[in-house]
C-alpha positions as a Markdown table, in Angstrom:
| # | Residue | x | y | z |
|---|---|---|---|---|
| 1 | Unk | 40.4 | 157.3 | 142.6 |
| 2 | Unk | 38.1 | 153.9 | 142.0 |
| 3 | Unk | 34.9 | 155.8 | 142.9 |
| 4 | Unk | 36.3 | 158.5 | 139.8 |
| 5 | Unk | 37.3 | 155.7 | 137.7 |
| 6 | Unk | 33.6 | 154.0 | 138.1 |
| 7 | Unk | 31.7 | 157.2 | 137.7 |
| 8 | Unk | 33.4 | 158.4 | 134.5 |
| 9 | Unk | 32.6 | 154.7 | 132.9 |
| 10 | Unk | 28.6 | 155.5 | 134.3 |
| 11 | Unk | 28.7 | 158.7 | 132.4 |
| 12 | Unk | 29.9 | 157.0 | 128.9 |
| 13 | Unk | 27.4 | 154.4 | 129.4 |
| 14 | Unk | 25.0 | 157.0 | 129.6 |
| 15 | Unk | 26.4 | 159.0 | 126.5 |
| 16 | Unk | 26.7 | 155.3 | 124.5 |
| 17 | Unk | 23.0 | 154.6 | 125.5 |
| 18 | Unk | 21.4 | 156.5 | 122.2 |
| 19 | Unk | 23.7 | 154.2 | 120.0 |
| 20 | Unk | 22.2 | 151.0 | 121.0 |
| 21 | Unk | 20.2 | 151.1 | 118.4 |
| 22 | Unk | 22.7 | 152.1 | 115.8 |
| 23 | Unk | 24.8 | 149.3 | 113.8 |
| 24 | Unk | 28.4 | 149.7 | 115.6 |
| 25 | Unk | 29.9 | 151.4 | 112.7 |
| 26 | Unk | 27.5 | 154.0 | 111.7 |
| 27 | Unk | 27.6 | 154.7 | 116.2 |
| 28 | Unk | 31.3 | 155.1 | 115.6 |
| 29 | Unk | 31.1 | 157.4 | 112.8 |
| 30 | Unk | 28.4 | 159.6 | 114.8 |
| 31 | Unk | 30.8 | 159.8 | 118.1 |
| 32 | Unk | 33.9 | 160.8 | 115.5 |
| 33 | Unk | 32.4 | 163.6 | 113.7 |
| 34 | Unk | 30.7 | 164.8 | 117.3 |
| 35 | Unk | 34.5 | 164.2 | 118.6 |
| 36 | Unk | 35.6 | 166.6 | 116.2 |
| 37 | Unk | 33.3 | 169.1 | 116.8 |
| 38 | Unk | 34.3 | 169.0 | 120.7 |
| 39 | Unk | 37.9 | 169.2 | 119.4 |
| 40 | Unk | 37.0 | 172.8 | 117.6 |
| 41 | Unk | 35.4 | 174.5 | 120.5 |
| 42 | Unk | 37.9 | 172.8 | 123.1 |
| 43 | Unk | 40.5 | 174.9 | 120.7 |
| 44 | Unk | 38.7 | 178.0 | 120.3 |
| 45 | Unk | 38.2 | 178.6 | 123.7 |
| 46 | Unk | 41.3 | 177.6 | 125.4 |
| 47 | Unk | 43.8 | 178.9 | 123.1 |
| 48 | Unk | 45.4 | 182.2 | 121.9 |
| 49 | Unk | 43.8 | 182.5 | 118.4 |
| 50 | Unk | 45.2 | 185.4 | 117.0 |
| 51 | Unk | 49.0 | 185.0 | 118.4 |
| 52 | Unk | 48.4 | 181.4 | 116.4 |
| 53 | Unk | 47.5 | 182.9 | 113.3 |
| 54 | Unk | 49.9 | 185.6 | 113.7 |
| 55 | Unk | 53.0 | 183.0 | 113.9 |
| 56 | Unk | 51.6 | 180.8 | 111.0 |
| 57 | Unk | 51.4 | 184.1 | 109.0 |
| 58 | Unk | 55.1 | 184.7 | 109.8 |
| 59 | Unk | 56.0 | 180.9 | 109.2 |
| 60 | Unk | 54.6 | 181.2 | 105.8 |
| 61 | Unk | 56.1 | 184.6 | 105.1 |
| 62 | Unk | 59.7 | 183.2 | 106.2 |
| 63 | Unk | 58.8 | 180.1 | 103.7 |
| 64 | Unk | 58.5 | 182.4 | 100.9 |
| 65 | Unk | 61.1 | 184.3 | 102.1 |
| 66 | Unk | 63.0 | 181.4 | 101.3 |
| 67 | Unk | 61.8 | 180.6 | 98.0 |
| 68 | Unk | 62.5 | 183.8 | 96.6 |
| 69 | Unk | 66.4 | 184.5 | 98.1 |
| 70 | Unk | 67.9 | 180.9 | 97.3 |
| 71 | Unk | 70.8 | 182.5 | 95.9 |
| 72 | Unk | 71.8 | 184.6 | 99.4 |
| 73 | Unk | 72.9 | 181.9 | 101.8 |
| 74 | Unk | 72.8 | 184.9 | 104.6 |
| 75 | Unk | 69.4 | 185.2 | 103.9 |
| 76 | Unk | 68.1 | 181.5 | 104.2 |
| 77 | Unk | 69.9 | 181.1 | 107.4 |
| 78 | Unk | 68.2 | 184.1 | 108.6 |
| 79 | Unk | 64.6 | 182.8 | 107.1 |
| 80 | Unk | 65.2 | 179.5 | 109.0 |
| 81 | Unk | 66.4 | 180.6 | 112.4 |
| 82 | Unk | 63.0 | 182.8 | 111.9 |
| 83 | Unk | 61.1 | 179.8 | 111.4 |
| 84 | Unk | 62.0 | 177.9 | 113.9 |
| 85 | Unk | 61.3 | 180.4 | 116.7 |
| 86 | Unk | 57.9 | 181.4 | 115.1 |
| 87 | Unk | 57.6 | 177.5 | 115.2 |
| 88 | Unk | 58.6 | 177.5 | 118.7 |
| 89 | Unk | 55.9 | 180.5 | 119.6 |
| 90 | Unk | 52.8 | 178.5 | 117.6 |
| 91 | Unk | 53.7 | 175.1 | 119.5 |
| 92 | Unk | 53.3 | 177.3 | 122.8 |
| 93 | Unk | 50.2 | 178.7 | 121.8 |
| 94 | Unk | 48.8 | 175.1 | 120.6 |
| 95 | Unk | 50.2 | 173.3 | 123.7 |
| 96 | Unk | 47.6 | 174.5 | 125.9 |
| 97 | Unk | 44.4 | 173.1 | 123.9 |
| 98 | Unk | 46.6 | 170.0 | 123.3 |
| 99 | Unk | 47.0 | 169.1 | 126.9 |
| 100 | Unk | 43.4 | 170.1 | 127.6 |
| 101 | Unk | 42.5 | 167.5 | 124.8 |
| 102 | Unk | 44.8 | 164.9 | 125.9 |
| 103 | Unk | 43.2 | 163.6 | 128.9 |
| 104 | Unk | 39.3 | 163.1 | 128.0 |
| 105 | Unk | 40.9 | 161.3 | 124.6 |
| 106 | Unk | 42.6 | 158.7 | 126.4 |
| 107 | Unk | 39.4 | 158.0 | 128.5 |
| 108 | Unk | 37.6 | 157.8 | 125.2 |
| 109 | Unk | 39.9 | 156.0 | 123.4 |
| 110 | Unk | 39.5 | 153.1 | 126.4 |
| 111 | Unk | 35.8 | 153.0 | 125.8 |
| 112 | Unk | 35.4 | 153.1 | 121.8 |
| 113 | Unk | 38.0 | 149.9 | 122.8 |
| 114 | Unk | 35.7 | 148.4 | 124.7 |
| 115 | Unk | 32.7 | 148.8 | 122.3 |
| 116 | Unk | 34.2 | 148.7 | 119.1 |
| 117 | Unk | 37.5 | 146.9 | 119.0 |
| 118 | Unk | 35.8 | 143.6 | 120.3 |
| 119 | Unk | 32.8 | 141.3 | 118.8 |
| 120 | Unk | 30.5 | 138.8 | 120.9 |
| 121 | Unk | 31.2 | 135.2 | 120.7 |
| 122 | Unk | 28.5 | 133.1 | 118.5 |
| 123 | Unk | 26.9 | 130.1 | 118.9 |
| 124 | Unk | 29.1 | 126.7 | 118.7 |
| 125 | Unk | 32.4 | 129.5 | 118.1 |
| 126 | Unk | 35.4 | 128.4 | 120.6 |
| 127 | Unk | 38.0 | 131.3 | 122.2 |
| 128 | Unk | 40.5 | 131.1 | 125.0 |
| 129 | Unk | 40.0 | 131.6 | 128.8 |
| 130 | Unk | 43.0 | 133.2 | 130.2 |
| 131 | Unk | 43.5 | 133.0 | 134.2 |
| 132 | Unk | 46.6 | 135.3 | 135.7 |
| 133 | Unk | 47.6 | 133.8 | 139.1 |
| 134 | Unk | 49.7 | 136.1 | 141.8 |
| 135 | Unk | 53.3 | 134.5 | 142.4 |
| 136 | Unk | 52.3 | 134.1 | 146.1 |
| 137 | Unk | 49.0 | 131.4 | 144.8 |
| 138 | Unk | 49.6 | 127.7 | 145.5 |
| 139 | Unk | 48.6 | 125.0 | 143.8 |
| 140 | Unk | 46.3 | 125.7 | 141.0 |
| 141 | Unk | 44.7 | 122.3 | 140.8 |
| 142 | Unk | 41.4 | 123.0 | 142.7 |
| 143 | Unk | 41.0 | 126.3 | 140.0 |
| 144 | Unk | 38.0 | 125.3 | 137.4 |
| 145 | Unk | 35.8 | 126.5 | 134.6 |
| 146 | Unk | 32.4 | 125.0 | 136.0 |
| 147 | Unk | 30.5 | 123.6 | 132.6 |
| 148 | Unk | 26.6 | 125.1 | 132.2 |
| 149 | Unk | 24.4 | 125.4 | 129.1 |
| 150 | Unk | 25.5 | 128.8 | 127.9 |
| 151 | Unk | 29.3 | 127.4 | 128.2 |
| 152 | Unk | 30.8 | 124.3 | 127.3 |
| 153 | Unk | 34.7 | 123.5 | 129.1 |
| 154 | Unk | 36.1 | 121.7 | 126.0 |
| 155 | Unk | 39.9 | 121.5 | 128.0 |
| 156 | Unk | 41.7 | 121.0 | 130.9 |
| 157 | Unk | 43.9 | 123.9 | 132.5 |
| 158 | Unk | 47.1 | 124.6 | 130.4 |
| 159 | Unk | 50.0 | 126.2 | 132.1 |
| 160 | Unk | 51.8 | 128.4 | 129.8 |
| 161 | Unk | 55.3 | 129.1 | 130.3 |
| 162 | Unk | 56.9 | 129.5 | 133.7 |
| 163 | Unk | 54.2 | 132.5 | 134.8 |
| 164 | Unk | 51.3 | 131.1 | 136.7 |
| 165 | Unk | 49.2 | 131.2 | 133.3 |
| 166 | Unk | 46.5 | 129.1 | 132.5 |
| 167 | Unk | 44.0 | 128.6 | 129.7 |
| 168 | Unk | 41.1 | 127.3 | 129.1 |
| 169 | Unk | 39.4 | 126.4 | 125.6 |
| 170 | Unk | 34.9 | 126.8 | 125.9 |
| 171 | Unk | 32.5 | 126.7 | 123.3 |
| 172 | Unk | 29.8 | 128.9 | 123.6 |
| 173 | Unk | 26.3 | 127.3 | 123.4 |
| 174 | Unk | 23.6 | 129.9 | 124.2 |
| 175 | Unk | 23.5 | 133.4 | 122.8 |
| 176 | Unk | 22.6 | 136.4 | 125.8 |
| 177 | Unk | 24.2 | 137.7 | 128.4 |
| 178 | Unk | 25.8 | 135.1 | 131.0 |
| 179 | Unk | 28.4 | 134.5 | 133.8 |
| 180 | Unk | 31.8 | 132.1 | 133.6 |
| 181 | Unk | 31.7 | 130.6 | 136.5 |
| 182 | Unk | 35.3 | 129.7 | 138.2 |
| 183 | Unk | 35.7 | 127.4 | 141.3 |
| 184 | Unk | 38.5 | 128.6 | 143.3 |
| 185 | Unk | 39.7 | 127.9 | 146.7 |
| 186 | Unk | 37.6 | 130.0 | 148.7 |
| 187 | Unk | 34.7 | 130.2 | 146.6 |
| 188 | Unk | 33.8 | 131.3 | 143.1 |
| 189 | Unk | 34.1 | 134.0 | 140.4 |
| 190 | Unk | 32.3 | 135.4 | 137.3 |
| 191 | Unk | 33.4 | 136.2 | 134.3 |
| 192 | Unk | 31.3 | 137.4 | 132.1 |
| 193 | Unk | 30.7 | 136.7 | 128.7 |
| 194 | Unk | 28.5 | 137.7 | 125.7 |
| 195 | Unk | 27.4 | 135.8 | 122.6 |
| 196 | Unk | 25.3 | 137.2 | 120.4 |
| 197 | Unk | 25.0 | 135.6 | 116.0 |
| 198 | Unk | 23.7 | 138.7 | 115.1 |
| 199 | Unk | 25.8 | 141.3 | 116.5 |
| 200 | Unk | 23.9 | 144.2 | 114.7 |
| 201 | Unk | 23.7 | 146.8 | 118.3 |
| 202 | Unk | 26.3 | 148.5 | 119.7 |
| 203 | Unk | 27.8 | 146.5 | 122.9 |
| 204 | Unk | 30.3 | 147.0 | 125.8 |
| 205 | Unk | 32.2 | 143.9 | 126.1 |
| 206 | Unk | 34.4 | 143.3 | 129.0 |
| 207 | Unk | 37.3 | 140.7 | 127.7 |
| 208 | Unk | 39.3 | 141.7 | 130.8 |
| 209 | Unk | 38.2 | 141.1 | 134.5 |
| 210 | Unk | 41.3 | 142.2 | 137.0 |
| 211 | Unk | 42.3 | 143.3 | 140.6 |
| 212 | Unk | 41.3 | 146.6 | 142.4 |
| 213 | Unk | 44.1 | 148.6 | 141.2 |
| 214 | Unk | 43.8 | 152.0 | 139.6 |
| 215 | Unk | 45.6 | 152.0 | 136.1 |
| 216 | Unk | 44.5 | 147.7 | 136.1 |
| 217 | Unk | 40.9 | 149.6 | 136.4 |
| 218 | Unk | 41.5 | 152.2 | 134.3 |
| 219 | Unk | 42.2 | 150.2 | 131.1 |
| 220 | Unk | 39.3 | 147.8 | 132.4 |
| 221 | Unk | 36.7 | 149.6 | 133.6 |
| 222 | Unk | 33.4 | 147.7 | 132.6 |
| 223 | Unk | 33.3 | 144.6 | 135.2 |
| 224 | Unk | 33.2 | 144.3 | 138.9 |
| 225 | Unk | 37.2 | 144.3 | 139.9 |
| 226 | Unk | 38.7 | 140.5 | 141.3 |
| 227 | Unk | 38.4 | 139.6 | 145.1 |
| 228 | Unk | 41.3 | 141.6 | 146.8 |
| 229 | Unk | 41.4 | 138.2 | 149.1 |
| 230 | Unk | 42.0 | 135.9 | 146.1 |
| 231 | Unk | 45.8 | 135.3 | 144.4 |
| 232 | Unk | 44.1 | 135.8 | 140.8 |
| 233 | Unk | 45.6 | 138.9 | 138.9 |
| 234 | Unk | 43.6 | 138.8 | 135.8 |
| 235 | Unk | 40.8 | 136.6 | 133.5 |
| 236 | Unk | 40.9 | 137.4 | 130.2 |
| 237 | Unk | 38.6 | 136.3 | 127.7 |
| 238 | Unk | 39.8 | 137.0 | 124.1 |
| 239 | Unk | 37.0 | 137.7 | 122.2 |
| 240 | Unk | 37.5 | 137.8 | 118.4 |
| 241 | Unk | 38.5 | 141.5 | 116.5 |
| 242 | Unk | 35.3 | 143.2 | 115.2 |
| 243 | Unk | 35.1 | 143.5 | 111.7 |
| 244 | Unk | 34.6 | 147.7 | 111.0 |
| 245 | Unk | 33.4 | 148.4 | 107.4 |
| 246 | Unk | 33.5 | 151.6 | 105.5 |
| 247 | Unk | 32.3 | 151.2 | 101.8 |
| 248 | Unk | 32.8 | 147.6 | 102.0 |
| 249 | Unk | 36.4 | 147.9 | 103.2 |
| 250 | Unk | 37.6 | 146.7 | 105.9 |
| 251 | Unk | 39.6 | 149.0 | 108.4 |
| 252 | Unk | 40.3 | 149.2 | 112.3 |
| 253 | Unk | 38.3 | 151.3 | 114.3 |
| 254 | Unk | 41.3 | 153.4 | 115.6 |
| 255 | Unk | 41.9 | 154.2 | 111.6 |
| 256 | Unk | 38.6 | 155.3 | 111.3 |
| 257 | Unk | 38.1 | 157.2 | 114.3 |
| 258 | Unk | 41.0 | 159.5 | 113.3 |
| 259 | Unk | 40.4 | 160.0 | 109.9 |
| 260 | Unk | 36.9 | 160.9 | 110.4 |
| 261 | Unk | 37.7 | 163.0 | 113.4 |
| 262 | Unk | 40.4 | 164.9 | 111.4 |
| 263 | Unk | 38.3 | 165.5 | 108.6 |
| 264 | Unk | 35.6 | 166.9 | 110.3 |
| 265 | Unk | 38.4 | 169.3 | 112.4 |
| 266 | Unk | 39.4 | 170.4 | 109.6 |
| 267 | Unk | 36.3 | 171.0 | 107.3 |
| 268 | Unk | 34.6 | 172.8 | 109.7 |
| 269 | Unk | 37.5 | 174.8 | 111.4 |
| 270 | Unk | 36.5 | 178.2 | 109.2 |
| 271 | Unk | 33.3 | 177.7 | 110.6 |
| 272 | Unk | 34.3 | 177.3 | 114.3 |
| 273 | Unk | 36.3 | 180.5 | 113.9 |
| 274 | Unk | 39.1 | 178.2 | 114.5 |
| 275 | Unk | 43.0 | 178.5 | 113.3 |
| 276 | Unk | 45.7 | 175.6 | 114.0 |
């Protein structure tokens, strides 16, 4: 399933290419309203259109039904026993292109995270360095952050709590592309990092790196997977929240990735020859 896992984060890169250029929120907008177009066609052509319409029709006509005969109680009952089993038959209908839906969603829900949810580091701005040790690891003394010019180590290891947590403050000092570098017994390990003052392009950041496991790389797909030899779960660098802007207000990506989404759905549903 790893080779799958890698190959599906190959193709997004390749579908998030175009949007370099874009600023991040104008790239998310673009990928919602096309998201919404998929959604139509991914409904037209794996459900039962007409048995849809045909229970909403019914639904309606039992709401009405109820509206007009509020004085026979026999009648309501009836209306809303009808209801409920025309609302059972539409759900069955829709289930199908729900499911279908379901699956690609969550894998593009994981990589809008990774682009959007996150900003780079910038110059002289400090974050936390998080290291996850396996219960089996032993002493953790001889575990470092090695010091360079792109990253300053402004702290010793903290132990948090009883887990075999650690953190790390740094200071980023050079804006590009570069590599944490960790001394560990055995060797060493990257982590990357980004910082960037501008932040104006579209970027994948990585704030997770973790072992080879499949759900671990599921929900972190963008870095090279931990040494399977090394008692290190995790390294988590916590990048700040990016700030997403729509008419000068601020709102989370997720928020606007839905409402866009929906709207789209369902302004152009008429035109996709589409009924929900």
């Amino acid at each position: 399933m790893i080779p799958i896992l890698n190959a599906i984060n190959r193709i997004f890169s390749l579908i998030f290419f175009p949007l370099q250029r874009l600023a991040p929120v104008w790239g998310l907008l673009l990928i919602s309203v096309l998201t919404g177009m998929v959604i139509l066609l991914i409904f037209r052509y794996t459900s039962n259109q007409k048995a849809i319409k045909k229970s909403r029709d019914r639904i309606k006509a039992h709401i009405l039904e109820l509206l007009y005969y509020k004085d026979s109680i026999r009648v309501m009952l009836r209306a809303l026993l009808k209801i409920l089993g025309h609302n059972t038959i539409y759900l069955r209908y829709a289930m199908v292109p729900l499911l279908i839906v379901m699956i690609p969603m969550i894998i593009l829900f994981i990589q809008l995270n990774f682009r959007y949810q996150y900003r780079p580091l910038k110059t002289n701005e400090t974050c936390i360095v998080k290291m996850r040790l396996s219960e089996q690891a032993a002493d953790s003394s001889a575990i470092n952050i090695l010091s360079s010019d792109a990253v300053q180590v402004e702290t010793p290891a903290l132990r948090m709590n009883k887990r075999h947590d650690y953190n790390w403050r740094i200071r980023a000092k050079k804006t590009g592309l570069h590599q944490i570098i960790f001394s560990v017994p055995g060797g060493q390990i990257e982590k990357t990092i980004v910082v960037d003052d501008q932040d104006t392009a579209l970027q994948t950041l990585s704030p997770k790196k973790v072992k080879n496991r499949f759900w671990d790389i599921l929900f972190n797909p963008v870095e090279k997977p931990l040494p399977a030899d090394m008692n290190i779960e995790s390294i988590e660098l916590m990048y700040p929240d990016r700030e997403n802007r729509i008419l000068g207000i601020r709102l989370h990506w997720l928020l606007i990735f839905f409402l866009v989404t929906m709207i789209v759905s369902f302004s152009l549903k008429n035109l996709f020859g589409v009924t929900f």
